[in-house]
N, C-alpha and C positions, 0 to 999 in steps of 0.2 A: 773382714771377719771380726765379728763383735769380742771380746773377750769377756760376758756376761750371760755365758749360755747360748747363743747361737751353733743353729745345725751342722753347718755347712764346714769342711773340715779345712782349717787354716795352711796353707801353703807352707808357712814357716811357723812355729811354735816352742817356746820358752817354756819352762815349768819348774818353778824353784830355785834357781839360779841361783848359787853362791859362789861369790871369787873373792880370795885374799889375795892382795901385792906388801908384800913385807909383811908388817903391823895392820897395815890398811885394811877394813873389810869395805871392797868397793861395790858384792851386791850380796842381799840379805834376804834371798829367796823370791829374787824377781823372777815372776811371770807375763808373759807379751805371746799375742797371737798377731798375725801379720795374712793377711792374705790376697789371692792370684788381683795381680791389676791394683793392688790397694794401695794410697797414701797415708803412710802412719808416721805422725811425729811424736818424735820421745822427746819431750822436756824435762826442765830440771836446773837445780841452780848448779854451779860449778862444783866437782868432788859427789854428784850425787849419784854415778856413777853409770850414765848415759851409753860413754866412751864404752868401755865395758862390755856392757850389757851388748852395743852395737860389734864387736868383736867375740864375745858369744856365738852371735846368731849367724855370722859372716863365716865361722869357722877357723877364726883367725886366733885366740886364745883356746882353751877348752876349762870350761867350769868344774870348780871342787866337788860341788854336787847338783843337782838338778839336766834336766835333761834336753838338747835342743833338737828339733825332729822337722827336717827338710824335706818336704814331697817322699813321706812316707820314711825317711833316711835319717836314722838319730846320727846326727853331726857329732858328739860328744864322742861317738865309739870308734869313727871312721878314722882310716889310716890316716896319714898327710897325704901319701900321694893319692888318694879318692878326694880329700881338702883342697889338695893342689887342683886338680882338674878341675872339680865345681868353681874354683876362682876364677879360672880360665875362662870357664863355659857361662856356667847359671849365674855364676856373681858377678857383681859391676860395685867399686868400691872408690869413691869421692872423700877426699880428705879438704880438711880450712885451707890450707894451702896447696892444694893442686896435687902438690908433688911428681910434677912435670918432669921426666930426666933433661938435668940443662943441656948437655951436650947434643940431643937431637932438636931439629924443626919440630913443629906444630905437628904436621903431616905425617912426620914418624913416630912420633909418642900417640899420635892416636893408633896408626898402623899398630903398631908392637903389640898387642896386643892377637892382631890376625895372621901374622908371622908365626908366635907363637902355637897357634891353632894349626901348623899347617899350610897356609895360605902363600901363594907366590910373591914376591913383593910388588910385583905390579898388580896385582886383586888387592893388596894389603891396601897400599896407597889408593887409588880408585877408591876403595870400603873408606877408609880413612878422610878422601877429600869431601866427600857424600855426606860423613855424620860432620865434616867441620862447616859445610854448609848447612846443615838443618842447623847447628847453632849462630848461622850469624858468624862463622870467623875464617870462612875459607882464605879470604883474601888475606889473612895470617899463616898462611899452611906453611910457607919459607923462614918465618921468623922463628926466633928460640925462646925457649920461655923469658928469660932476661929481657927481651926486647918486648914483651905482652907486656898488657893495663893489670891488674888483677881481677879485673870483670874479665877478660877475654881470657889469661891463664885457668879460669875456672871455667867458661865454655870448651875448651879443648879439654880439661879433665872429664867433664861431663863426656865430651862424644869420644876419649877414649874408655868411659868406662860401662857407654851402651853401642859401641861397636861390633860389638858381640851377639849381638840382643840376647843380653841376659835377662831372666827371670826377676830376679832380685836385684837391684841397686840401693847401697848401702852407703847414706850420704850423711857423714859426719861434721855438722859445722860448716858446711860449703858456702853458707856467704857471710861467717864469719871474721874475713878478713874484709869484705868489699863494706863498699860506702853504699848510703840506700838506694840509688840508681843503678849503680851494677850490682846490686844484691836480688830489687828486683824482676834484669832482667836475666840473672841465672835462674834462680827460681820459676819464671814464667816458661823457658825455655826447658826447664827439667821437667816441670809437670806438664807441658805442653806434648814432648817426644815422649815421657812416657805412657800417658793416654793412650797418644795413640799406637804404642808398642805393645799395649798391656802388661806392660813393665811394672810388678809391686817396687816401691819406695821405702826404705825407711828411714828416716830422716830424724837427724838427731840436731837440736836448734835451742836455744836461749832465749829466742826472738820471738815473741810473740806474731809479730807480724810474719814472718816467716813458718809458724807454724797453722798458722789461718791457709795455705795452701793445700794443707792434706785434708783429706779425707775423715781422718780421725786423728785424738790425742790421746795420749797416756803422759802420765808425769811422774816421777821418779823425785825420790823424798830419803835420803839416809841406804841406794841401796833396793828399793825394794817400790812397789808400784802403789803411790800415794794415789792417784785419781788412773780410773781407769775405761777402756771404752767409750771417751768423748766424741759427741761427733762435733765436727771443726765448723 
């Protein structure tokens, strides 16, 4: 979805965006469209309020003012528990470090996710060892995150958090800790599954190289959408 007048109506949708933390004003009436199957990265220099903006649109903060609007669904007004479930269901959320729970295997921190849902634990794990191998890490399913590279801790985040096949995956910095060979092959691996999922992306990145992956760019400047609608 263009965010410069195109038809077609964005999946997910920003409009004016303002959020204070303390003192901070960290967006200043950011606008972003996002749409079905699209790769969109958000850059930005550090402080410029990326992070943010991606917690917005995830339903993970709720903004001072402006409005975010999910498959017809303004997020902004929605209960928690209708927030909760979309996390569950339509969202998939990737953080710089993983955020693995240590105490479980590979196999279970992807499962947890279809547990949650519902699911038996033996469907869980099954679902669970299927997305560790579309990433390249099954043969990790036993180990604990402590015992992963941090290229492979980030392939296990990735396929716990399209386990679900969610809609939406909201990837903040994800090979912001890795070195350039396992940055990317997260990256290859994320836009490869999600292609073929139809899975929209939005991907929040410092990297230039890493934002050559999407689809399109937007760049965030003080807060608010300095360039916008690039195609990548």
């Amino acid at each position: 979805m263009s965010d410069n007048g195109g038809t077609a109506v964005p999946l997910l949708a920003a409009r004016d965006l303002t959020k204070t933390h303390g003192r901070t004003r960290a967006l200043s009436g950011a606008s972003a469209d996002l749409g079905a199957g699209e790769i969109l990265a958000v850059t930005g220099t550090s402080g410029s309020g990326k992070s943010t903006l991606l917690h917005c649109l995830a339903g993970i903060v709720r903004p001072d003012e402006g409005t975010v609007t999910y498959a017809g669904e303004r997020l902004d007004e929605l209960p928690e528990k209708r927030l909760s479930e979309l996390r569950r269901t339509e969202f998939g959320v990737v953080f710089q470090f993983g955020q693995l729970i240590p105490e479980l295997t590979a196999v279970d921190n992807v499962a947890l996710p279809l547990l949650l849902a519902g699911a038996s634990r033996t469907d869980a794990r099954a679902g669970a060892g299927e997305w560790l191998e579309r990433f390249g890490v099954r043969g990790q399913g036993a180990s604990r995150p402590g015992e992963l590279s941090g290229g492979q801790s980030q392939r296990v985040a990735l396929a716990r958090a399209l386990v679900t096949s969610p809609k939406v995956v909201f990837a903040d910095e994800p090979t912001g800790a890795l070195d350039s060979l396992a940055s990317e092959q997260v990256m290859t691996a994320l836009v490869t599954t999600a292609r073929e999922a139809g899975t929209a992306v939005l991907l929040i990145t410092h990297d230039a190289q890493v934002a050559a992956y999407a689809d399109r760019e937007i760049r965030l400047t003080d807060g608010t959408v300095a360039t916008a609608g690039v195609a990548v």
